[in-house]
C-alpha positions as CSV (number, residue, x, y, z in Angstrom):
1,X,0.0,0.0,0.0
2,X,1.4,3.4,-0.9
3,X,0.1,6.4,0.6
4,X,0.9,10.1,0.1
5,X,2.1,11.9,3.0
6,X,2.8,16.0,2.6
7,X,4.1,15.6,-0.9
8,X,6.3,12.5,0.5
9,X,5.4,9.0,-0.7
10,X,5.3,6.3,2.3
11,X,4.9,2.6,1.6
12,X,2.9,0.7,4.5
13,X,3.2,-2.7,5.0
14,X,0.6,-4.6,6.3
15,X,3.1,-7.9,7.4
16,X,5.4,-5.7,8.9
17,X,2.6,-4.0,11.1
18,X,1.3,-7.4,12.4
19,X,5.0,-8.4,12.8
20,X,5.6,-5.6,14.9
21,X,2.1,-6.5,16.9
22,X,3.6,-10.3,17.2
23,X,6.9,-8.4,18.1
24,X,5.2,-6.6,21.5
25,X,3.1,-9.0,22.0
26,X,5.8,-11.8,22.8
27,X,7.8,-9.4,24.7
28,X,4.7,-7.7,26.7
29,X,4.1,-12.1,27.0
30,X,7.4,-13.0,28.7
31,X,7.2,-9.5,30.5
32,X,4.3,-10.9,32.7
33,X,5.4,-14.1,32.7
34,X,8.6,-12.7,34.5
35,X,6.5,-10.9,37.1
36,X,4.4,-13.9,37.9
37,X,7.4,-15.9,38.0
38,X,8.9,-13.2,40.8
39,X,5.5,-13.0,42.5
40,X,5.1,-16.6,42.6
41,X,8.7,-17.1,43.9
42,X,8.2,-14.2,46.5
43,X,5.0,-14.4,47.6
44,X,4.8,-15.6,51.1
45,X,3.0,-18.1,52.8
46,X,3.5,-20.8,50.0
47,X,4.7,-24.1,50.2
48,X,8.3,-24.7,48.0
49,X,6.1,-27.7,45.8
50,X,3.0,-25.0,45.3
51,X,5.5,-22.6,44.0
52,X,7.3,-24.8,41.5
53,X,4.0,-26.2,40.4
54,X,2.5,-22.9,39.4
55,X,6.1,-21.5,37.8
56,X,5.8,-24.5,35.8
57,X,1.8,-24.1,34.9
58,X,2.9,-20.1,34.1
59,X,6.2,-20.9,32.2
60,X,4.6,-23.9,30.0
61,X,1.2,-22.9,29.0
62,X,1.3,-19.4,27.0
63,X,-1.3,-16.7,28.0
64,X,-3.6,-19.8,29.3
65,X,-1.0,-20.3,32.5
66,X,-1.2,-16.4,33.0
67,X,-5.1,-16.6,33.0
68,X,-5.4,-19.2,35.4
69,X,-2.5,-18.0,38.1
70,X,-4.4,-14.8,37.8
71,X,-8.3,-16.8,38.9
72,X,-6.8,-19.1,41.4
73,X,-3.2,-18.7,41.9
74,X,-3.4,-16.7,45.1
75,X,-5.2,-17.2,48.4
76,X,-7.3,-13.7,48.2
77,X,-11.4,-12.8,49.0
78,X,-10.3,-9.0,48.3
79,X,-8.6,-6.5,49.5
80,X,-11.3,-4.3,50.6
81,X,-13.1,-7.5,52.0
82,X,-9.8,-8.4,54.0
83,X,-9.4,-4.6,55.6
84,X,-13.2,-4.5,56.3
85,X,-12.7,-7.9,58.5
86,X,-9.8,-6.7,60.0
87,X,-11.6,-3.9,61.0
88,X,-14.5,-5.2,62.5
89,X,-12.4,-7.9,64.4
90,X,-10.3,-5.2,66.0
91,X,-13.5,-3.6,66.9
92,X,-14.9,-6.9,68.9
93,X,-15.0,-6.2,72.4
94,X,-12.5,-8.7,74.1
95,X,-13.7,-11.7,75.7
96,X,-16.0,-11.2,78.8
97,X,-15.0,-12.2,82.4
98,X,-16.5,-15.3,83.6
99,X,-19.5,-14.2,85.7
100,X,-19.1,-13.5,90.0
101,X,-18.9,-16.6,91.6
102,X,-18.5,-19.2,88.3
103,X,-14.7,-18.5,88.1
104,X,-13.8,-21.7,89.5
105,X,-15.7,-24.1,87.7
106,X,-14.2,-22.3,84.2
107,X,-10.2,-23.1,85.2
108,X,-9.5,-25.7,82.7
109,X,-7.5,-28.6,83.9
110,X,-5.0,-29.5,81.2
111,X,-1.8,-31.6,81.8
112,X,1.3,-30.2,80.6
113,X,2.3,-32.3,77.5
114,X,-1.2,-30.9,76.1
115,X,-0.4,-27.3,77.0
116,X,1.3,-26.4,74.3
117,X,-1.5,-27.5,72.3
118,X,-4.0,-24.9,73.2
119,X,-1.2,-21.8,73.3
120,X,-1.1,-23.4,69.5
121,X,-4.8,-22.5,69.2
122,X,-4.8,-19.6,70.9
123,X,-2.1,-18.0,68.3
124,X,-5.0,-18.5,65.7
125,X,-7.9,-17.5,67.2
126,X,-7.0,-15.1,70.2
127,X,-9.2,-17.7,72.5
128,X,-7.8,-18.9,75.8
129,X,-8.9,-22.6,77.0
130,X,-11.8,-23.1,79.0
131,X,-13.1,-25.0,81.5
132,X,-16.7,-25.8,82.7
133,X,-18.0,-27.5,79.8
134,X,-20.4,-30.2,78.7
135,X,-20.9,-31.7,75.1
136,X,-23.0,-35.0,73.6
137,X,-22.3,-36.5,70.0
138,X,-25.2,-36.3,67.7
139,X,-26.4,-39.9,66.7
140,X,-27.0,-38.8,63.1
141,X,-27.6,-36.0,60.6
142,X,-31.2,-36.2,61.0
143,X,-31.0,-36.4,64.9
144,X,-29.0,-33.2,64.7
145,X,-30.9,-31.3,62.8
146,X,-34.2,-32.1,65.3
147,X,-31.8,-31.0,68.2
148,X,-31.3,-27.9,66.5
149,X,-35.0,-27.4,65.8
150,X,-35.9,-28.5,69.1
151,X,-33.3,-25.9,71.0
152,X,-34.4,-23.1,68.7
153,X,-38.2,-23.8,69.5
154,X,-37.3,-23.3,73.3
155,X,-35.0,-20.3,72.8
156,X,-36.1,-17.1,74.6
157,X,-33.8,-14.4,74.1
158,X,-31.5,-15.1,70.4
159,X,-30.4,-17.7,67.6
160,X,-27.5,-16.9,65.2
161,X,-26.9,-19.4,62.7
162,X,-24.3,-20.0,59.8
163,X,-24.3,-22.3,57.2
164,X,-21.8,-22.7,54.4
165,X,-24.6,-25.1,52.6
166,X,-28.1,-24.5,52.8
167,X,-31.4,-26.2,51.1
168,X,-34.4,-26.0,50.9
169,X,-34.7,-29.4,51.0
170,X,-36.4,-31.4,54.1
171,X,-34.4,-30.6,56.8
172,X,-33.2,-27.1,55.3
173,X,-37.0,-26.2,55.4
174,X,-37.2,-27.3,59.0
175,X,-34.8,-24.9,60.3
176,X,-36.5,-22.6,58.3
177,X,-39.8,-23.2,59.8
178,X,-38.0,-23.3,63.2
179,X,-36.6,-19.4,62.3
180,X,-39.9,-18.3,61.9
181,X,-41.7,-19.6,65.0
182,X,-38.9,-18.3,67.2
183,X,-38.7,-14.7,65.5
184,X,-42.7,-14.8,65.8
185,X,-42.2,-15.3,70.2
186,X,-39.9,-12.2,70.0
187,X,-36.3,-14.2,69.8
188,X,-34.0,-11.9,67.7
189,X,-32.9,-14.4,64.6
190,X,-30.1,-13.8,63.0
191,X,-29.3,-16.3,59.7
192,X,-26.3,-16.1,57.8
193,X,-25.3,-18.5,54.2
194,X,-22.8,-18.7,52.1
195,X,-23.8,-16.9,49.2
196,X,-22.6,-19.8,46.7
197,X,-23.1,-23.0,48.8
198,X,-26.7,-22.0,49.7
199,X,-27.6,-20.4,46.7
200,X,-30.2,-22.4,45.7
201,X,-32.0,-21.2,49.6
202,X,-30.8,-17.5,49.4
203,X,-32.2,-17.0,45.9
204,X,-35.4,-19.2,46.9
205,X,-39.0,-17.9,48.3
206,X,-38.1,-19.5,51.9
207,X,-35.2,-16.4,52.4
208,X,-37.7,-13.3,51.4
209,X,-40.3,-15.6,54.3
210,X,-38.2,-15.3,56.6
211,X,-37.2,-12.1,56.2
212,X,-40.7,-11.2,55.9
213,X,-41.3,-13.1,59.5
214,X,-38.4,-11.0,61.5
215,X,-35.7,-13.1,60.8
216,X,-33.0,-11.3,60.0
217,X,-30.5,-12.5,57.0
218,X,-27.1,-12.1,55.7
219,X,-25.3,-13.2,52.8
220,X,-21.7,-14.2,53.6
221,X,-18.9,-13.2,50.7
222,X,-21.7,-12.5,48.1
223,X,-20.3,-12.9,44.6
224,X,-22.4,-9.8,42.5
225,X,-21.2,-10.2,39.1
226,X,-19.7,-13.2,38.3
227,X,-17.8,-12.2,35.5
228,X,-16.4,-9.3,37.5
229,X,-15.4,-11.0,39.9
230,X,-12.5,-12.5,39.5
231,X,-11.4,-8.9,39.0
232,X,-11.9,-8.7,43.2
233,X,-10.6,-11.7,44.3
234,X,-11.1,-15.8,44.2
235,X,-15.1,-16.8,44.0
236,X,-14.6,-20.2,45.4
237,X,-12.7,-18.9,48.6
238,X,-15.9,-19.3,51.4
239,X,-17.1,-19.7,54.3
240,X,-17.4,-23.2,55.8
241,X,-18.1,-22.5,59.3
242,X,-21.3,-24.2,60.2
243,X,-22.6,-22.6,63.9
244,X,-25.2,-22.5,65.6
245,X,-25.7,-20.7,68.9
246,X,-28.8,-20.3,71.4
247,X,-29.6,-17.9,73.9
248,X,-25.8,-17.8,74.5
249,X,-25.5,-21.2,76.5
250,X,-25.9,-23.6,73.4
251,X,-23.6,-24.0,70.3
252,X,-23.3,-27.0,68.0
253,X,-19.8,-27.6,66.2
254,X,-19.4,-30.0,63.9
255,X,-18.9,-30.8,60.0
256,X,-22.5,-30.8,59.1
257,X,-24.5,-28.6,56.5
258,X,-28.1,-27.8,57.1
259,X,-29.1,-30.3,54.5
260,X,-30.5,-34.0,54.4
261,X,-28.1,-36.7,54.6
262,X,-29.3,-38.0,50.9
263,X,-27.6,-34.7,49.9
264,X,-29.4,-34.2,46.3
265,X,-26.6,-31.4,45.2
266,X,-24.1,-34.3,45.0
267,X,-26.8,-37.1,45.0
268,X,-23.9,-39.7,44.1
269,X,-22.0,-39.3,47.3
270,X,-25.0,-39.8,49.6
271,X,-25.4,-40.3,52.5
272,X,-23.0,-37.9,53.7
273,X,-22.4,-39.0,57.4
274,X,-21.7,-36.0,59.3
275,X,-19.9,-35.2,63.3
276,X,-22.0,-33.0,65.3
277,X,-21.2,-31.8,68.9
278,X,-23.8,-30.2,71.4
279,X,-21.9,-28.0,73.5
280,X,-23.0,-25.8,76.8
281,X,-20.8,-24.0,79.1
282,X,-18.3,-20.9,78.4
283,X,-17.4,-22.2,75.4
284,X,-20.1,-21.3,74.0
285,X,-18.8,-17.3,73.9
286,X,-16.1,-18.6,71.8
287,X,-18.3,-19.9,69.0
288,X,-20.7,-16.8,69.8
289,X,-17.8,-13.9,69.3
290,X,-16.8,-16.2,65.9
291,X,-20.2,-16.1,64.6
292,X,-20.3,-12.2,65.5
293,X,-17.2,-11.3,63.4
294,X,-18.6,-12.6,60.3
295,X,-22.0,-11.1,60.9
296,X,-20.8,-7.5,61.2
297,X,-18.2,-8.0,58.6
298,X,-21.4,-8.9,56.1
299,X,-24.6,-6.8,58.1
300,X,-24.8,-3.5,58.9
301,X,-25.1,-4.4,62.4
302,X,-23.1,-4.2,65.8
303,X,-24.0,-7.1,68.8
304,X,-21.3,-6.2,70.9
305,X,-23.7,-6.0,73.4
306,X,-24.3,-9.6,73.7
307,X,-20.3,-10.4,73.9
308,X,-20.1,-8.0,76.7
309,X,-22.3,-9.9,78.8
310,X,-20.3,-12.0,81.9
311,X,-20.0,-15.4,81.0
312,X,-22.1,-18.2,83.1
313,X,-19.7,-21.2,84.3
314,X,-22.8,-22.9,86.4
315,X,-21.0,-26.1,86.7
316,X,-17.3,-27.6,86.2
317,X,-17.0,-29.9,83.2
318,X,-14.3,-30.2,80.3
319,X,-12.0,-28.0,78.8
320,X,-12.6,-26.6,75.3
321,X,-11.5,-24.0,72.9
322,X,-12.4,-22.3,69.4
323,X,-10.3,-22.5,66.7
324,X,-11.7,-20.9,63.8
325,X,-9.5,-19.9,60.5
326,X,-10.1,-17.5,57.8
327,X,-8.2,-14.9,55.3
328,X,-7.4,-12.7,58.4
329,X,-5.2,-15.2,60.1
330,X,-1.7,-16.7,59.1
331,X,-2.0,-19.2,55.7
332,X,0.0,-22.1,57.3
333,X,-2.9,-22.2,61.4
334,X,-4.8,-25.0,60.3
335,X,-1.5,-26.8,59.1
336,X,0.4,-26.3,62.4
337,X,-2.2,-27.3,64.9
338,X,-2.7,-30.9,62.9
339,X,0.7,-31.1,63.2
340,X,0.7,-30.2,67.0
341,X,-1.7,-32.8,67.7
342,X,-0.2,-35.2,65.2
343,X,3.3,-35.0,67.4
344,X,1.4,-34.7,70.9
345,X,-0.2,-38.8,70.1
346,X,1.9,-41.1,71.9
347,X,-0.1,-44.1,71.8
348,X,-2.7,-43.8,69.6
349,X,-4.0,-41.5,66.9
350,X,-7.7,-41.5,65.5
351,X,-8.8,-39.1,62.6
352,X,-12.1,-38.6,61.1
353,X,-12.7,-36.0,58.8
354,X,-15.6,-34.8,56.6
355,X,-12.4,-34.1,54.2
356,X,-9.3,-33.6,53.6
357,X,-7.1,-31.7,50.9
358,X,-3.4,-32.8,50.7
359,X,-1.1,-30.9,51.9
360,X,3.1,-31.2,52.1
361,X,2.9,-30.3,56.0
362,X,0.7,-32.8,56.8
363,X,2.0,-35.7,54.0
364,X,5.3,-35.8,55.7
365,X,3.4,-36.5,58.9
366,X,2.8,-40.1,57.7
């Protein structure tokens, strides 16, 4: 192509052009790909097998390895979600003193070689061990979920409850139905779900009823545009807590969803079986100031009144603690405390697990 510029005659080449393109692009490529490589190499908080696995996905597979470093190479919810957490968790009034009287019966008894265990867990979640506590294993999923129903129909004062999965299946639609009667008798409900593991019950006719009965609802990490998202950080980083607490003396802890056992989202695995614990005693507080950090982090409301209340210690029993993880602790907590317990065994070591992703930490622990 010739073209006449101010008297002066110019020849354009289309091939050169689109060489030049193929030129930058390749360097602007290998540009990135050095950064990522850096990044990868520096970021912290990774294990050394992580880090050559992803250099390896970045270096071998052109522009797709950069895509897919960039959607799930890094542990990250968001920025602005991280600081906002941080935030409210620094705003949490600090654990309440045991109430007049009960501070006997919450000393926890622990013998030295197990120590160490708790100042483990207390590096994670800020939460001392307790004494004073009771506890009884649920026989079943089904079983549980009645208990639950059962302690929220004779609640008098609150229920907050989080779910990672939530149906609106059978048992879904009995806590449901449970919300409802206990927000209709005055009890301030609060329900929080994951906004992708219980879409199907957030986006469903039961969430605008209960809303519409008094119970108040939350969405936790809600994903808004999934195309845009990415953009903010990782849409399948959640939340997998699964609590339940009552009036401030009951809590549940355990692996289980609020979902039937037959499990129709992943129909071929059924039936989950599921470990449920009913817990009273100051323990309780511990699941109750978790619950409350990932309330106000997602509604636009404070309960610090509740965690200021003196904790009741009515009886002795066992000693207990609350270990929960998230983005706003260290990458590597859950890691050291299986190892900690792992090393602690000196005659006998039983796990059960709902699941378990492999990790290098815990692989040389065999």
């Amino acid at each position: 192509m010739t073209i006449r510029v101010c008297g002066a005659i110019t020849t354009f080449s289309w091939g050169e052009a689109l060489n030049d393109i193929k030129t930058i692009g390749i360097i602007a490529h290998f540009v990135i790909l050095i950064v990522l490589i850096v990044r990868v190499m520096t970021r912290p908080h990774r294990d050394p097998a992580s880090r050559i696995a992803w250099m390896v996905v970045i270096a071998a597979l052109p522009f797709l390895g950069v895509l897919i470093y960039i959607l799930f190479g890094e542990v990250n919810i968001g920025y602005r979600r991280v600081a906002r957490m941080k935030k409210i968790l620094n705003q949490i009034p600090p654990m309440a003193a045991i109430s007049p009287g009960e501070e006997k019966n919450a000393e926890a008894q622990v013998p030295e070689h197990y120590q160490h265990l708790f100042r483990t867990g207390k590096s994670i979640s800020g939460f001392d061990v307790i004494g004073g506590n009771s506890a009884r294993l649920m026989e079943d999923s089904n079983a549980t979920i009645d208990s639950m129903v059962a302690d929220i129909d004779a609640a008098t004062d609150h229920v907050h409850l989080l779910f990672y999965i939530w149906l609106p299946d059978n048992n879904g639609t009995k806590m449901v139905e449970a919300l409802k009667r206990a927000a209709a008798r005055g009890v301030k409900c609060r329900a929080m779900a994951d906004d992708l593991g219980s879409r199907t019950m957030i986006r469903s006719k039961h969430w605008t009823d209960m809303q519409k009965s008094g119970v108040q609802v939350a969405a936790a990490l809600p994903i808004g545009n999934i195309l845009l998202r990415p953009l903010h950080g990782r849409i399948d980083l959640r939340n997998h807590r699964k609590i339940l607490v009552i009036d401030g003396r009951i809590t549940y802890c355990g692996s289980q969803n609020c979902a039937d056992p037959e499990f129709l989202v992943k129909a071929k695995y059924a039936p989950w079986v599921d470990a449920v614990i009913r817990l009273e005693g100051p323990i309780v507080r511990q699941n109750q100031q978790l619950f409350a950090g990932d309330w106000m982090s997602s509604a636009d409301e404070t309960i610090d009144d509740l965690l200021k209340q003196p904790i009741a210690a009515p009886q002795t029993g066992f000693p207990a603690q609350v270990i929960g993880t998230g983005p706003t602790v260290r990458f590597s907590a859950m890691p050291e405390m299986f190892e900690s317990l792992f090393h602690a065994a000196r005659r006998e070591l039983t796990i059960s697990m709902a699941g378990c992703q492999n990790n290098h930490h815990l692989s040389c622990q065999e």
